[in-house]
N, C-alpha and C positions, 0 to 999 in steps of 0.2 A: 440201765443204759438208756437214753433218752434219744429218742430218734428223732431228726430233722423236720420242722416243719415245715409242710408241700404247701401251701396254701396259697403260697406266691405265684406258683408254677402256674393256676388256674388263670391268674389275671395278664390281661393283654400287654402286650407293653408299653410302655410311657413312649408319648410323643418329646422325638430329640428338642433339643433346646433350637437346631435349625430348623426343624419342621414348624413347630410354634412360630419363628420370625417367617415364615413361607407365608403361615397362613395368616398373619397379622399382618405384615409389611404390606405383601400383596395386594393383601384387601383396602385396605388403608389408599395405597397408588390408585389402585382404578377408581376407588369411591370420589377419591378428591380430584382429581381428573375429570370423572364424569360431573361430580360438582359445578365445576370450574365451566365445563362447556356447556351446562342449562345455564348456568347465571351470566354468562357470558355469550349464548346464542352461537352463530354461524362464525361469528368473527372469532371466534379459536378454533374453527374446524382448520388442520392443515391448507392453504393452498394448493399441493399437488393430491391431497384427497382429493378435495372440493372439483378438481379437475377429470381428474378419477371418476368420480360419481357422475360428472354431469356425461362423460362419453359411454355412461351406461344409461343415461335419460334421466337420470334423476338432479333435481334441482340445489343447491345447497343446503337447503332448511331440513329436505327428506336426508342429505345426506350427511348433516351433523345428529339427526336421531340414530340413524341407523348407527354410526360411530358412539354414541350415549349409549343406546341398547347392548353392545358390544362388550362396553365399560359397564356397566349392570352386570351384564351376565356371569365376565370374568370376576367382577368382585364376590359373587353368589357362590361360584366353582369353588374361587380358594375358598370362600369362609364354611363351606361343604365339605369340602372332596381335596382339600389339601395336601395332607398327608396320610390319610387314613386307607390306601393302596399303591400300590404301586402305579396302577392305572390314573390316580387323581394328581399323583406327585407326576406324572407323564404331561397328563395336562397341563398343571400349573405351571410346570417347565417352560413347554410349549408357550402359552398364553404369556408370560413375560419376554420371552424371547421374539414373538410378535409384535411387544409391546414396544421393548426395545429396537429394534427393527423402522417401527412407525417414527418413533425420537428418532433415530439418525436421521433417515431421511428427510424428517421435517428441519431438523437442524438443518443440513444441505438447502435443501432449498430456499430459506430464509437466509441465509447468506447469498443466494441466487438475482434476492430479489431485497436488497440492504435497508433501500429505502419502505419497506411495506409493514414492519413488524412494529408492533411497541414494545416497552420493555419487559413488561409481563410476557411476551412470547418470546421475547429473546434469552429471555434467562427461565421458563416452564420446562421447554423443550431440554434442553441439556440436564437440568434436573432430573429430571422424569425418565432422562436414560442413565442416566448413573444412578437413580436407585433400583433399576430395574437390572441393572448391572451388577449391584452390591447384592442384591438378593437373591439372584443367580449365580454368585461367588458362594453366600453362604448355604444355600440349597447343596450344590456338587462339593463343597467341603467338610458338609456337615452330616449327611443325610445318605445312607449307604442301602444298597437293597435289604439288607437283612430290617433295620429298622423300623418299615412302615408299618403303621397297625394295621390289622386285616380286616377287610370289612365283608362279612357276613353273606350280605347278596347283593351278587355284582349284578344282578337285572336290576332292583330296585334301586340301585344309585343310578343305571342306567335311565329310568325311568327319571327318577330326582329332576338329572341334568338337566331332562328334556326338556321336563316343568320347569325349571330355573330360565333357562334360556328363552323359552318362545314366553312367559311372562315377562321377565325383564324385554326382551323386543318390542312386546306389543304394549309395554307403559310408557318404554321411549316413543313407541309411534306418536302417541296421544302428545310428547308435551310439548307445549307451544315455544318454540321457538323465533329470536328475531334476528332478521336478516341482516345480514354484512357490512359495513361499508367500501368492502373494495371494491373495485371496479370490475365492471365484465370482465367472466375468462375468453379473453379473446382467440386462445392459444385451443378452444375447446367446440369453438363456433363451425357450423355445417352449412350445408346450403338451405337447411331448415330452419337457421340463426337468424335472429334479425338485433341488429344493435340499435339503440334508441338512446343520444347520447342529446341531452336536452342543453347541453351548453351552445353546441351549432345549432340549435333551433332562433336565435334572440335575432331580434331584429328582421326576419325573414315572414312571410306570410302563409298560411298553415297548406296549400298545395305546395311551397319550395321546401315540407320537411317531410318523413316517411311516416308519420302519422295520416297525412290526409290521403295516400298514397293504400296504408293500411286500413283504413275507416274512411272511408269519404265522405260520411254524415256527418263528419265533425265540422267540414268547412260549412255548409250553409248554417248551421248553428252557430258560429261565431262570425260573422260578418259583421254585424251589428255590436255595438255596445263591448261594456265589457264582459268575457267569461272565463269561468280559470277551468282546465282542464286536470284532471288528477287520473293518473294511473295507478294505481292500485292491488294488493293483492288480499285477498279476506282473511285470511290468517296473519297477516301483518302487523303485531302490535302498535307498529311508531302509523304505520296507517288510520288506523283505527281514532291514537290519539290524537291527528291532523281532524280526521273529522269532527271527532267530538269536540276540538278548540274552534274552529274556523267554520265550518258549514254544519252543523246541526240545528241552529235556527237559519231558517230561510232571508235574503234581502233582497230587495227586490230592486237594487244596483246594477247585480250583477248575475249571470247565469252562471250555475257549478255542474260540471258531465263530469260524472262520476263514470270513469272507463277500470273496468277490470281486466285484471290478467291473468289469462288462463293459466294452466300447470303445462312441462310441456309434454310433446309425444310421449306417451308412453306414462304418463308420471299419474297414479290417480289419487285423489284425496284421499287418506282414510277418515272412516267415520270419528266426527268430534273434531276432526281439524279446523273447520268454519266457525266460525263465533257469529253467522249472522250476517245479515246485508249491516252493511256501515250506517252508520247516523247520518242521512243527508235528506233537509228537509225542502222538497218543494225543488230537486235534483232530476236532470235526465242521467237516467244509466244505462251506458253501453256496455259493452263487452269486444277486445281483440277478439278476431277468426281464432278457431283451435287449430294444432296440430302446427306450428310454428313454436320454434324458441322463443321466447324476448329478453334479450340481457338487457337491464335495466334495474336499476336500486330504488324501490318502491317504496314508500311515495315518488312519485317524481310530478313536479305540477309544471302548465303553462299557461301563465298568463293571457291573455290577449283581449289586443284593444282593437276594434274596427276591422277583423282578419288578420291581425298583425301580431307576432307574439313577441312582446314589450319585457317578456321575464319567464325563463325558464329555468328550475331546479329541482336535483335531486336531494338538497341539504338543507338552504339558507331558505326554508317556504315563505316564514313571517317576512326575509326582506323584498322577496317577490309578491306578495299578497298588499303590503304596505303601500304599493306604486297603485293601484288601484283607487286608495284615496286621494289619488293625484289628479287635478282636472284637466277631462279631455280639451284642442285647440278650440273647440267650439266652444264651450262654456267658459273657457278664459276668456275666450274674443266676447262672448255675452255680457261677461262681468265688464 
């Protein structure tokens, strides 16, 4: 008589077919998410995040890493800790359900704000909750307490997490991220705000704008001649490439003040964020007061001719910069 072989009995059991889609799908969602928001910078953070963050002090740029870090981390959990306890399938749970959560409301809000979205966020967001919906369908349809595999030592996956999480944070800290093109959150501004909205500066003279007002070294520097003014922030990729196009060799036409802008209260750089003083040769560089906001879309430049600022932007630089090779009254009347 031949007795049954036990051999199976030993071996753990097989991960369900909805467990597998948990931790694939899963991973899959935050990876390309998080993707999509480094190659794409600040302008895929939500708007009512980016809002969010800034009434905790923090600036857009910190507060699309810390959402990257977030999407790191989540992806690390499920491709860890998916289904291999009950404790990891709790998480994963949890972690879409937040995910989802972020989609709605971002959905909401860009219908809030109709004109702000391109179409890539109009159609991400709704995605991104219906799969985070379908995977949370097949999670609770699929996946029963009896079936998790066990895992062995729940300190050391404890531990795992830990490592998973504060490394994915602190690789999102490091990555360089660029700034937005929306406009200031006005809806987030304090008495500590300051707005610097360079389209009312044209045509006016640099004490009739809140720059001279904020710096007053600026005006006896520009009385004279021409000079362009750049605000700036040293982590700013598109910053960076204004100077390396336009001021990295010196002329001696025109004066360039290289003005930077602090982080604001409360917000400190981490290390590796700076790439370095900008390319500007034969440049004065100041610096705004700290401990002020400045809503403002960096680069921003102003022109100015004779005290007078003839062109101010935060977009169109080369058609502001161009006017410069225009000749002042004096030298027309010469010619």
């Amino acid at each position: 008589m031949q007795t049954p072989m036990a051999s199976n009995a030993s071996q753990p059991p097989e991960i369900p077919r909805a467990g597998r889609v948990l931790r694939i799908g899963g991973f899959l969602l935050f990876a390309f998410t998080a993707g999509l928001w480094i190659a794409g910078g600040a302008t895929r953070l939500p708007f009512w995040l980016g809002t969010a963050g800034q009434r905790l002090g923090l600036n857009e740029i910190r507060t699309t890493q810390m959402a990257i870090g977030f999407l790191l981390a989540s992806a690390a959990t499920l491709a860890f800790a998916g289904t291999r306890a009950r404790a990891g399938l709790a998480i994963a749970r949890t972690l879409l359900v937040i995910f989802a959560f972020v989609s709605v409301a971002t959905i909401a809000s860009e219908f809030a704000r109709p004109a702000s979205g391109s179409l890539l966020t109009a159609l991400a967001w709704p995605v991104a909750a219906a799969a985070a919906a379908l995977l949370l369908h097949r999670v609770a349809d699929g996946v029963g307490k009896g079936t998790t595999v066990p895992f062995r030592s729940p300190g050391l996956m404890l531990v795992a997490l830990i490592v998973l999480w504060t490394a994915s944070l602190a690789v999102a800290s490091r990555v360089p991220i660029e700034a937005s093109d929306r406009p200031p959150l006005k809806n987030a501004t304090s008495d500590d705000s300051i707005v610097l909205d360079p389209v009312s500066w044209q045509g006016r003279t640099l004490p009739d704008t809140p720059l001279s007002r904020i710096l007053p070294l600026l005006t006896p520097l520009t009385l004279e001649g021409d000079s362009v003014i750049v605000l700036y922030n040293p982590s700013c990729g598109h910053c960076r490439e204004l100077f390396e196009k336009h001021f990295a060799t010196a002329d001696p036409r025109r004066r360039v003040i290289a003005v930077e802008v602090p982080p604001p209260p409360g917000v400190i750089a981490a290390p590796g964020d700076g790439l370095g003083p900008v390319p500007c040769e034969d440049c004065e560089r100041l610096e705004l007061p700290a401990g002020k906001t400045y809503l403002l879309k960096p680069p921003t430049i102003a022109v100015m001719r004779d005290g007078r600022v003839i062109c101010a932007t935060d977009n169109d630089h080369d058609t502001c910069l161009a006017l410069l090779a225009a000749p002042t009254p004096a030298k027309a009347a010469a010619q």
